[in-house]
C-alpha positions in Angstrom: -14.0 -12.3 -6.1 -14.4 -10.1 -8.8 -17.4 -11.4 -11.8 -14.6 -11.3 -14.4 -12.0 -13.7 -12.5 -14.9 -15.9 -11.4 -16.5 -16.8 -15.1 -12.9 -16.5 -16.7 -13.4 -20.3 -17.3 -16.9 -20.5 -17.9 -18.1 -22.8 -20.7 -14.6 -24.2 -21.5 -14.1 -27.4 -21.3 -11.9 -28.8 -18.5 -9.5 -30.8 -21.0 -9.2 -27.5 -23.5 -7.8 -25.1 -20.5 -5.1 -27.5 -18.8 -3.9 -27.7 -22.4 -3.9 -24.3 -23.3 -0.5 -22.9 -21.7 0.0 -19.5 -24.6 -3.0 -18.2 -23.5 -1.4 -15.7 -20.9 -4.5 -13.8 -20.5 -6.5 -17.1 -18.9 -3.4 -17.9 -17.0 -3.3 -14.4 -15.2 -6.9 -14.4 -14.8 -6.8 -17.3 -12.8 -3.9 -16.5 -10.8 -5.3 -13.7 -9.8 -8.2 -15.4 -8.2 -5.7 -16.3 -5.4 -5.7 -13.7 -2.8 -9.6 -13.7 -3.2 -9.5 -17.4 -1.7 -10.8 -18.2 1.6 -8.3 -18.6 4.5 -7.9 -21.4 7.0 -8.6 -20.4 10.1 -8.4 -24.3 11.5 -7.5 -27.4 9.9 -9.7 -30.0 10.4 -11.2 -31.5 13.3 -12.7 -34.7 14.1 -15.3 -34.6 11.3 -13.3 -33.4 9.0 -15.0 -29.7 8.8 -12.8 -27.0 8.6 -13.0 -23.0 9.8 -12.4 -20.5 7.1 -12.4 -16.8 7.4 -12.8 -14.0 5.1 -9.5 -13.4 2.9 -10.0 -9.6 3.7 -10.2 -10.1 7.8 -7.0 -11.3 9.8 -3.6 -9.7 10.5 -2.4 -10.4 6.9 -5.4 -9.6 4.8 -5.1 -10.5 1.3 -7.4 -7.9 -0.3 -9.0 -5.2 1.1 -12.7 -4.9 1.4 -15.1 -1.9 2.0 -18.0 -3.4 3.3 -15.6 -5.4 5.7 -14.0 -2.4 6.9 -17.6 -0.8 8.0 -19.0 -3.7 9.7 -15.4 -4.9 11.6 -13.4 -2.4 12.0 -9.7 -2.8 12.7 -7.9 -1.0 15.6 -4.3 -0.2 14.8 -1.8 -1.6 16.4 -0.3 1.5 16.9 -1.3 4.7 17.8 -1.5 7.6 15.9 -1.9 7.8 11.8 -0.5 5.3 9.5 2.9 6.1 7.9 2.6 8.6 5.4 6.0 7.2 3.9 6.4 4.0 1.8 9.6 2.6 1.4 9.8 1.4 -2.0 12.7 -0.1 -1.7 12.0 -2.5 0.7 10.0 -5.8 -1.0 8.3 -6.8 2.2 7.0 -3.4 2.9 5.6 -2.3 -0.4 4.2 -5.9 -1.0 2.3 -5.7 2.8 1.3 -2.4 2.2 -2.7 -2.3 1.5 -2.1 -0.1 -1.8 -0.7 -3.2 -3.1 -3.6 -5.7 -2.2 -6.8 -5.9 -4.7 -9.9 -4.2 -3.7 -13.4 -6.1 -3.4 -15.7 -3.9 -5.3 -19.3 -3.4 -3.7 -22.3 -3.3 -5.6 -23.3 0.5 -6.5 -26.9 0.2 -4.1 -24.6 -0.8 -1.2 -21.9 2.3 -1.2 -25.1 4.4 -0.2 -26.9 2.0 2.1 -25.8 -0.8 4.4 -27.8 -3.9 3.7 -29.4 -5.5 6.2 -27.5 -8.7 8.1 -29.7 -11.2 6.5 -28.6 -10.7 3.1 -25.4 -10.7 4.1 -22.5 -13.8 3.1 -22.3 -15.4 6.5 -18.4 -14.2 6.1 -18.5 -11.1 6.3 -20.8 -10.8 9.3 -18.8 -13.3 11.5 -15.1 -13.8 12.4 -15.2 -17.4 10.2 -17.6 -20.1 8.8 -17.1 -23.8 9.5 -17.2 -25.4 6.2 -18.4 -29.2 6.7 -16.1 -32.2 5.1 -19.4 -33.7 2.9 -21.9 -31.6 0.8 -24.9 -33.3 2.2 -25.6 -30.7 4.6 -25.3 -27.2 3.4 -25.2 -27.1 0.0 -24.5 -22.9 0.1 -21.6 -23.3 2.7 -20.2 -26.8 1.4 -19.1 -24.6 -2.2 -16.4 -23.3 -0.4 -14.4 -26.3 1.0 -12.1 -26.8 -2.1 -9.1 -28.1 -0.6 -7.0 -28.3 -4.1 -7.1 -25.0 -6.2 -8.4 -25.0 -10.1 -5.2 -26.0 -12.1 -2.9 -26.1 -8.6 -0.4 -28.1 -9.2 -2.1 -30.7 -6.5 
């Protein structure tokens, strides 16, 4: 997720941003964070823990991702080059089509060289991460279990 959609709440007070509705900046600021969500992969099992994968990976990706692209490639499903051709048009098309998904910016050292797999998110060297159901274990991993969005209407 982008720096600027992460910290678009930062030092506000909880109360002052569920109140604030004419603010239409803040609002599209944090529903933009939404494609940059983890996905379930699996709900959850007998502990409660639950698999989540990288919004970027699957057959719908929800943004696109350069570093994701060079260490997973996909194969196309079919052969030959993608469509040259857009159809405008049609909603379902233009809306699937990766132009129209937001890109995950890398950091400038990484476009030149790859970073080892150790310093890598655990996503985006792995197909998903099991996120436990309490945060006494891994406090790095647990972060990411939020099972209600910020200002979702759960």
């Amino acid at each position: 997720m982008p720096d600027t959609l992460a910290h678009t709440t930062r030092g506000l007070d909880d109360k002052a941003v569920r109140e604030i509705h004419d603010n239409q900046q803040l609002t599209d600021h944090i529903t933009a964070r939404g494609p940059h969500y983890l996905k379930t992969k699996q709900g959850p099992d007998s502990r409660g823990a639950v698999r989540l994968q990288c919004p970027a990976s699957g057959p719908s990706p929800s943004v696109n991702c350069a570093r994701r692209d060079r260490l997973r490639p996909r194969i196309p499903r079919t052969p030959g080059p993608p469509p040259a051709v857009v159809d405008f048009s049609d909603h379902r098309k233009r809306v699937a089509h990766p132009a129209a998904r937001p890109t995950a910016q890398l950091p400038e050292d990484e476009w030149l060289t790859r970073p080892p797999a150790a310093e890598l998110l655990p996503i985006c060297s792995k197909s998903d991460i099991t996120v436990p159901a309490d945060a006494a274990g891994d406090l790095k991993t647990a972060k990411f279990r939020q099972d209600s969005h910020y200002l979702s209407d759960d």
